[in-house]
C-alpha positions as CSV (number, residue, x, y, z in Angstrom):
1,X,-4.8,1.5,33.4
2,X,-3.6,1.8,29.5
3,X,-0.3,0.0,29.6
4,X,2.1,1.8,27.3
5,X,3.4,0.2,24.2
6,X,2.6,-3.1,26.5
7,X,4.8,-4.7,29.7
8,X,8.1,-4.5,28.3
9,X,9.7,-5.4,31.1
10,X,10.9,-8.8,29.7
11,X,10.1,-8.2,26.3
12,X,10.5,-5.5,23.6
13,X,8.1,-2.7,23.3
14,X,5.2,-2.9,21.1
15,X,5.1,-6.2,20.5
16,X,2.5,-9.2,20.8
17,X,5.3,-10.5,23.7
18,X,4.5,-7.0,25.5
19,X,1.0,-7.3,24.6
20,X,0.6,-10.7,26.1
21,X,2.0,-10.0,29.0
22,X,0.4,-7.0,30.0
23,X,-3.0,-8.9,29.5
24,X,-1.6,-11.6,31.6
25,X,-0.6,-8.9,34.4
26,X,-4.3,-7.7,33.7
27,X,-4.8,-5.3,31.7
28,X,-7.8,-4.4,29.7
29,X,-6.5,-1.5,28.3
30,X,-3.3,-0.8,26.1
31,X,-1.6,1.9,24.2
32,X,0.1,1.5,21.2
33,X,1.4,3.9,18.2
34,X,0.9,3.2,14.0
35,X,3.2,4.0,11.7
36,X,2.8,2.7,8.2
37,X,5.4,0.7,6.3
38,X,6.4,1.4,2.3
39,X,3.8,-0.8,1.8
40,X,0.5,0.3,3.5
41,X,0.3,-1.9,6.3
42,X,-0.6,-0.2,9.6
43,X,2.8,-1.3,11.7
44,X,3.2,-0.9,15.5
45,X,5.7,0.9,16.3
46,X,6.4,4.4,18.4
47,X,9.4,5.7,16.9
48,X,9.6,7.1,12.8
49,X,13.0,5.2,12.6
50,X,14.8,2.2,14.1
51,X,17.8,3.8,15.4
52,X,16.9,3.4,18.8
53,X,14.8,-0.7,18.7
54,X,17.1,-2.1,16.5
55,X,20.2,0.5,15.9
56,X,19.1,0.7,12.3
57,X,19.2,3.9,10.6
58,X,16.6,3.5,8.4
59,X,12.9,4.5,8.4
60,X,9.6,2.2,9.0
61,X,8.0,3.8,5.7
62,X,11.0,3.2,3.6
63,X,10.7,-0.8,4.3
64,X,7.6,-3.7,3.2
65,X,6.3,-4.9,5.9
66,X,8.0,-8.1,5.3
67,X,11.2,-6.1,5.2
68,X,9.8,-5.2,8.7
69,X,9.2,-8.7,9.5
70,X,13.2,-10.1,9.6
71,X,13.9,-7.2,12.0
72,X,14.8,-8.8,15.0
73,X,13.5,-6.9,18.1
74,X,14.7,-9.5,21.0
75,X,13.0,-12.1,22.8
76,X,12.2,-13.6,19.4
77,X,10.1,-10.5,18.4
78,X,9.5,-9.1,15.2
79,X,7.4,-5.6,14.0
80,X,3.3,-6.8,14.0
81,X,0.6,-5.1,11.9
82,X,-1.8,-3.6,14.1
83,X,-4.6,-6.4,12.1
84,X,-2.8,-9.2,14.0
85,X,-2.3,-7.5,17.5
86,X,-6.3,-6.6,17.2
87,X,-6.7,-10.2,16.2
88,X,-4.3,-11.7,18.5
89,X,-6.4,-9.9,21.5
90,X,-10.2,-9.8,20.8
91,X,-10.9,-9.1,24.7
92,X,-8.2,-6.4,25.2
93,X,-9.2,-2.3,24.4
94,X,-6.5,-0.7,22.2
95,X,-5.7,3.1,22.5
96,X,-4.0,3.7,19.0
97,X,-1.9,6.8,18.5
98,X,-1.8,7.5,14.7
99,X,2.2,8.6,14.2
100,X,1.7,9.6,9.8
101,X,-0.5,10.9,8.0
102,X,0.4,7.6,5.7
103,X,-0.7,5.4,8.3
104,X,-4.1,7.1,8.9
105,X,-5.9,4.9,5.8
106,X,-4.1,1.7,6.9
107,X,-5.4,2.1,10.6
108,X,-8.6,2.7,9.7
109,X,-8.8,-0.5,7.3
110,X,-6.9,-2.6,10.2
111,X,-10.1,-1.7,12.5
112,X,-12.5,-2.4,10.7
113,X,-11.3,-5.5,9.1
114,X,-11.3,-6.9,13.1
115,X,-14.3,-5.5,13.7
116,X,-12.5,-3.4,16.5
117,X,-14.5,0.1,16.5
118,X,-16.0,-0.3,19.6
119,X,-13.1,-1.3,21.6
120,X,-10.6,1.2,20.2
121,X,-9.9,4.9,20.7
122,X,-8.2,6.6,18.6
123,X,-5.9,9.3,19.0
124,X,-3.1,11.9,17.3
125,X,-0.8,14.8,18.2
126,X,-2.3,16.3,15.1
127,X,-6.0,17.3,14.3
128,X,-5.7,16.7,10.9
129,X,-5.1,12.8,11.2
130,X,-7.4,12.3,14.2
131,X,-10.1,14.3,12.3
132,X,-9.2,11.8,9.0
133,X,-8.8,8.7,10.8
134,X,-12.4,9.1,12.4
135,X,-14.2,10.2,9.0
136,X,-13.5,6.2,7.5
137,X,-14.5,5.3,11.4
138,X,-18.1,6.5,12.4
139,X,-19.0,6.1,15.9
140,X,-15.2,5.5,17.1
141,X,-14.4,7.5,20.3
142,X,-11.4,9.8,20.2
143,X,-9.0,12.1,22.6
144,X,-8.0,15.7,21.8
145,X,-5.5,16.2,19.9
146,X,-3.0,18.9,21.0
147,X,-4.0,21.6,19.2
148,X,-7.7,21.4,20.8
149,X,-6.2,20.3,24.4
150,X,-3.7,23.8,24.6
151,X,-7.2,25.9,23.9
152,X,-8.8,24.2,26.4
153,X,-6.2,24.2,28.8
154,X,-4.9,27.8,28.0
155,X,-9.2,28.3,28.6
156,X,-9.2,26.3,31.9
157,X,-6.0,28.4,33.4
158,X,-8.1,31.4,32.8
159,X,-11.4,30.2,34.0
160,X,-13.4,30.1,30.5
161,X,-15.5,26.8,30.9
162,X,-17.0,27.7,27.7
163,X,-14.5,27.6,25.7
164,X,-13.1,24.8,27.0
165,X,-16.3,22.8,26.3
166,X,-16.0,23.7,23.4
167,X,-12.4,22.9,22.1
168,X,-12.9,19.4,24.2
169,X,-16.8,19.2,22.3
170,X,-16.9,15.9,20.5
171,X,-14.2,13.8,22.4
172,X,-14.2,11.4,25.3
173,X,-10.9,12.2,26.8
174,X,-7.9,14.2,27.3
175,X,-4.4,12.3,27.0
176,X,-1.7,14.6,28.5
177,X,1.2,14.6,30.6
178,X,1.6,16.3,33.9
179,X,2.5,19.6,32.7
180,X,2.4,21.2,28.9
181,X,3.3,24.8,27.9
182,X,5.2,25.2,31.7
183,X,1.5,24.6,33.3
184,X,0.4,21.7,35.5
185,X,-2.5,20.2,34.2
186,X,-2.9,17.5,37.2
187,X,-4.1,20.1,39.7
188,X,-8.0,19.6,40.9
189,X,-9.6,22.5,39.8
190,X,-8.1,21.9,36.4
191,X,-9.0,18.1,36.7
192,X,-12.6,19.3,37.7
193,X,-13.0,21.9,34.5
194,X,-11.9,19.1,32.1
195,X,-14.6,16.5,33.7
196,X,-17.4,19.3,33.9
197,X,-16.3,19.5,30.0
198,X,-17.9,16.1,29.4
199,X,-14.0,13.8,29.2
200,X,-12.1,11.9,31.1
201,X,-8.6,12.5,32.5
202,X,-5.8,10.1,31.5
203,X,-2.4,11.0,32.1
204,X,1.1,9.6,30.6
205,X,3.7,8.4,31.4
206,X,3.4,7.5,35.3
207,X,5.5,4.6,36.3
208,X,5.6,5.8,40.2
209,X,3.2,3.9,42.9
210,X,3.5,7.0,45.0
211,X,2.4,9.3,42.4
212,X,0.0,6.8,40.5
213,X,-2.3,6.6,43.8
214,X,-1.8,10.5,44.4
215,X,-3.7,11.5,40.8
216,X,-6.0,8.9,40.9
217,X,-7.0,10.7,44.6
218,X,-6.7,14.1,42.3
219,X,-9.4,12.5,40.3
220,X,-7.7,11.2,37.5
221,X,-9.6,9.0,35.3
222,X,-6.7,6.8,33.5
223,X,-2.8,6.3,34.0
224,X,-0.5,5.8,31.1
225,X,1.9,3.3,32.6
226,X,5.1,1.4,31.5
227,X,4.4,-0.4,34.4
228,X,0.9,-1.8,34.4
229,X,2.0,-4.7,36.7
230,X,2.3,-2.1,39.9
231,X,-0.3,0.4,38.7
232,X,-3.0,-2.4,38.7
233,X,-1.6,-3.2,42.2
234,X,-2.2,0.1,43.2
235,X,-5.9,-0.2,42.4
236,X,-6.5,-3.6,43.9
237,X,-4.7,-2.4,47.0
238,X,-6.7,0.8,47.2
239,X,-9.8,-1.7,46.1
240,X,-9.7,-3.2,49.5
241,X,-12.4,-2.7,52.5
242,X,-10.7,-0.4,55.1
């Protein structure tokens, strides 16, 4: 269960607040998103901007990160550097979502300054960053990309396993929504080309108990959750002796 940008049910997104309490909910996993301020620093955050956390038209690489750092967010939250939520949270796994190419160098030095490559994956929309981000990171696991998941998908419609091995070769997941490119991706035969590809399934966003405990039946490997509270509910419920 990765929870997404946190629990920010009481506390602004991407923050050491949401962190905190989605490892207090228990959850070993979360996902989180880099952007990189004016000044190199690898900052959380999801969105380019801060129109829509703070109602600031400006952009996270046009400010310092202590510029960053006297942004109120709520709850007594500021903008953290991905160092100190690595730090802050030696125990927890961290899915990071590279959002710039500037933040691909920052990233990589926030990582290994905490010592963090073998409890991080990395991941990007675009090839080029995830394929950058891993050369300063040997031996750090990764998800597609969406260039390489629409061949293998595209593949897997068609029936091509070995293409699709070979666009997912490398890789230990797939991060995707329910549907892409007007296809649905959680159905099982597709779910069972991906895994006989060699990588997990973990879907985003799925914030529904119903639907949570319907693709993990699918064979889903990971949910992408706003709500980590109920999808680890789901598991322990489903973890019980009938």
């Amino acid at each position: 269960m990765f929870a997404h940008r946190g629990l920010a049910i009481e506390a602004p997104e991407n923050t050491l607040l949401a962190f905190a309490h989605a490892v207090a909910a228990g959850a070993s996993y979360i996902e989180t998103d880099v952007h990189a301020s004016s000044d190199g620093i690898a900052v959380v955050a999801h969105d380019p901007d801060l129109k829509r956390i703070a109602d600031r038209e400006v952009r996270v690489d046009h400010l310092t990160f202590g510029e960053l750092r006297r942004i109120d967010l709520g709850h007594g939250q500021v903008f953290c550097s991905l160092a100190e939520a690595l730090d802050g949270f030696p125990e927890t796994r961290f899915n990071i979502d590279i959002k710039s190419k500037a933040a691909v160098n920052p990233t990589v030095a926030a990582i290994l300054s905490a010592r963090a490559s073998k409890r991080v994956l990395v991941s990007s929309f675009d090839e080029g960053r995830r394929v950058a981000a891993l050369r300063g990171l040997p031996g750090v696991v990764s998800s597609a990309s969406a260039r390489r998941f629409v061949i293998a998908l595209l593949a897997g419609k068609l029936g091509i396993s070995p293409i699709v091995r070979g666009a997912l070769r490398g890789l230990v997941a797939v991060q995707v929504p329910e549907k892409a490119l007007g296809l649905r991706i959680t159905t099982a035969r597709m779910i069972r080309r991906l895994h006989d590809a060699g990588v997990e399934v973990h879907v985003w966003t799925v914030n529904d108990p119903v639907r949570m405990a319907e693709l993990l039946d699918l064979g889903v490997d990971g949910l992408v959750t706003d709500r980590a509270d109920l999808a680890l509910a789901v598991v322990a419920e489903r973890s019980q002796p009938s």
